[in-house]
C-alpha positions in Angstrom: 178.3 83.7 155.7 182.1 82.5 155.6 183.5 82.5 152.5 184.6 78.8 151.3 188.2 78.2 149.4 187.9 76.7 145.6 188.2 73.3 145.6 189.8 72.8 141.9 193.6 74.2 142.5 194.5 72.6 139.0 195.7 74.6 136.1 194.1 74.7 133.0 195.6 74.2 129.8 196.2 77.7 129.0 197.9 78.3 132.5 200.5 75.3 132.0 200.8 75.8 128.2 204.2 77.3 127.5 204.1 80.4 125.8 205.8 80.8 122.6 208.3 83.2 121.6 208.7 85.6 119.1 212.2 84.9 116.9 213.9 87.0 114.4 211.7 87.0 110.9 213.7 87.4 108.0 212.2 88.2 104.5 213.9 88.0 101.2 213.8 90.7 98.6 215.7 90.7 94.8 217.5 94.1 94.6 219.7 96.7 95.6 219.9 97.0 99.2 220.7 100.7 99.2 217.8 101.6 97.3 215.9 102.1 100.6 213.9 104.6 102.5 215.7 106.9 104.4 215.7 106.2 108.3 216.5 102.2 107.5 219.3 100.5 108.9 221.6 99.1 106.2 223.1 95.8 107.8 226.4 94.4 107.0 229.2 91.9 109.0 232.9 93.5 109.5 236.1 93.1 111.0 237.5 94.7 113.6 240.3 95.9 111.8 238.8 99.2 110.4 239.0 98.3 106.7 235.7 98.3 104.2 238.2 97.4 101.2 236.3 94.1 99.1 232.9 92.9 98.6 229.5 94.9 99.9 231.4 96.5 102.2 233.7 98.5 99.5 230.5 99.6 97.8 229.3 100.7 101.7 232.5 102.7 101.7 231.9 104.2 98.4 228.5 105.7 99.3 228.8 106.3 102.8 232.0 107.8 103.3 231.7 109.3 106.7 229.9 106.1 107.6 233.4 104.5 106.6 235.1 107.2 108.7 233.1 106.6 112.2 233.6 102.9 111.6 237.4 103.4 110.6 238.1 105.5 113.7 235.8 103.6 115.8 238.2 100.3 115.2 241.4 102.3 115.0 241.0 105.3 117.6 238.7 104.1 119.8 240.2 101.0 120.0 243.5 99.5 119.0 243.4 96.2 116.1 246.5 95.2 117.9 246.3 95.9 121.8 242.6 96.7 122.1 240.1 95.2 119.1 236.5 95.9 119.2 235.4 92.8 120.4 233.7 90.3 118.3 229.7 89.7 118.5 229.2 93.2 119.3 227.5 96.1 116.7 228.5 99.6 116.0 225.2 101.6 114.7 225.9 104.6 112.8 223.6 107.4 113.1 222.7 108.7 108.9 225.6 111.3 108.8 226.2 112.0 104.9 225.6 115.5 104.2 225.5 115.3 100.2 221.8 115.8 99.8 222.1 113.5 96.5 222.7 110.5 99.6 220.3 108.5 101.2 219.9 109.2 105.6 220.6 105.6 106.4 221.8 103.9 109.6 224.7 101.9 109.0 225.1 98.8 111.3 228.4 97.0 111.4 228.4 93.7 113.2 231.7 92.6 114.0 231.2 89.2 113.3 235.1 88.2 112.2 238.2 89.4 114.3 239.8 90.1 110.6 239.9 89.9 107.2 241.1 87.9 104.1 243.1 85.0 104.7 243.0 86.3 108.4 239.8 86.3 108.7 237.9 83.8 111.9 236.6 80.3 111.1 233.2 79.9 110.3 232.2 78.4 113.1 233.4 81.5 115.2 231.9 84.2 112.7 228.1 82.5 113.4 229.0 82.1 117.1 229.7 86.2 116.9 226.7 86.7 114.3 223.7 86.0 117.0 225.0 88.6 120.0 226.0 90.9 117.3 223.2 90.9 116.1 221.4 91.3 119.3 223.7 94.1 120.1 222.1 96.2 117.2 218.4 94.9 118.3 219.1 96.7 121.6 220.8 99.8 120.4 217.9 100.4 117.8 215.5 100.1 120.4 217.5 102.5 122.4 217.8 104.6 119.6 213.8 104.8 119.6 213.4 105.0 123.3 214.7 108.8 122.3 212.8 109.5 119.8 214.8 109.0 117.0 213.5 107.0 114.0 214.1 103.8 112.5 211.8 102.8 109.7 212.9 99.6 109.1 216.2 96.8 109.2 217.7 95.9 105.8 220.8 93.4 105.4 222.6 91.5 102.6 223.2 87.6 103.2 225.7 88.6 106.0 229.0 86.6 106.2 228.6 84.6 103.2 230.9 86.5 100.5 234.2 87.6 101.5 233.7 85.5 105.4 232.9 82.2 102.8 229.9 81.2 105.6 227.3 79.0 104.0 224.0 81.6 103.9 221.7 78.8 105.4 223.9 78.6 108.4 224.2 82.5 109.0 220.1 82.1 108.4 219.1 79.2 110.9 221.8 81.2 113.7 219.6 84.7 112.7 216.2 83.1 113.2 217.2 81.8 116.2 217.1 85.4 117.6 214.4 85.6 120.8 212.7 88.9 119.9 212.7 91.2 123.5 210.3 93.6 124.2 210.7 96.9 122.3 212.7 95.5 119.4 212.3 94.9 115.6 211.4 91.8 114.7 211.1 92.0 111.0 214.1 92.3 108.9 214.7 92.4 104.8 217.5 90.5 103.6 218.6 92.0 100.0 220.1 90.4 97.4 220.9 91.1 93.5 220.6 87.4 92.5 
């Protein structure tokens, strides 16, 4: 008996339906960002410039001061502010390296979402266009990170580029949530504030 060829070659709703994807889910949280469990990464914007000297980013200095030493020599060795900057809308993740046992192990990631800082610092308009492939820079590098093992329990940031960098918090927001979550990385992320 020959075997006859189906007659109904149209899709069906769930074949032509386009499938939705997963974006970037911020939650928000009253209180102090550095009170977190150990193995979370601590998110904050900086320049490229090496400096952690005002705002959230002093107080990152303050408690994670060889943190504030990979990140200095990172811009400053590794690079050059003047010849060779880190370039913008990437994301340096620092492994927890404090050794005082009285400090928390956290990850520290720096987006480099302004050139510089100050009166220098970019436009607003060019810190969000840097805020979304920065941040998609650390995405990646913490799913790297977890591809060997190491852990990650969780992303914490403060409203990112709207102290010191003077971007409107909804804007940094809509640019975050606008994030297409790949495979293998965190979707979820707490944003911290005192007020």
């Amino acid at each position: 008996m020959a075997e006859t060829a189906s007659t109904n070659d149209t899709p069906t709703i769930a074949e032509t339906a386009p499938v939705k994807s997963k974006t970037l889910s911020l939650t928000t949280h009253t209180g102090d960002i550095f009170n977190a469990p150990n193995g979370t990464v601590l998110i904050h914007a900086c320049n490229t410039q090496g400096s952690w000297g005002a705002g959230i980013a002093a107080a990152f200095q303050e408690r994670y001061p060889k943190a504030y030493r990979v990140y200095r020599s990172y811009c400053i060795d590794e690079h050059d502010p003047r010849t060779d900057p880190v370039p913008t809308g990437t994301c340096l993740l620092i492994p927890p390296c404090e050794t005082d046992p009285k400090r928390s192990k956290h990850w520290i990631g720096c987006l480099f979402t302004s050139a510089k800082y100050g009166r220098a610092k970019d436009k607003p308009d060019v810190i969000l266009a840097n805020t979304g492939p920065a941040m998609r820079d650390l995405l990646e590098q913490v799913r790297e990170k977890e591809d060997y093992e190491e852990k990650v329990s969780g992303l914490r940031m403060c409203k990112i580029n709207s102290a010191r960098f003077g971007v409107p918090w909804p804007t940094t927001v809509s640019v975050l949530e606008g994030i297409i979550i790949e495979e293998g990385w965190k979707g979820d992320v707490e944003v911290w504030s005192i007020d």
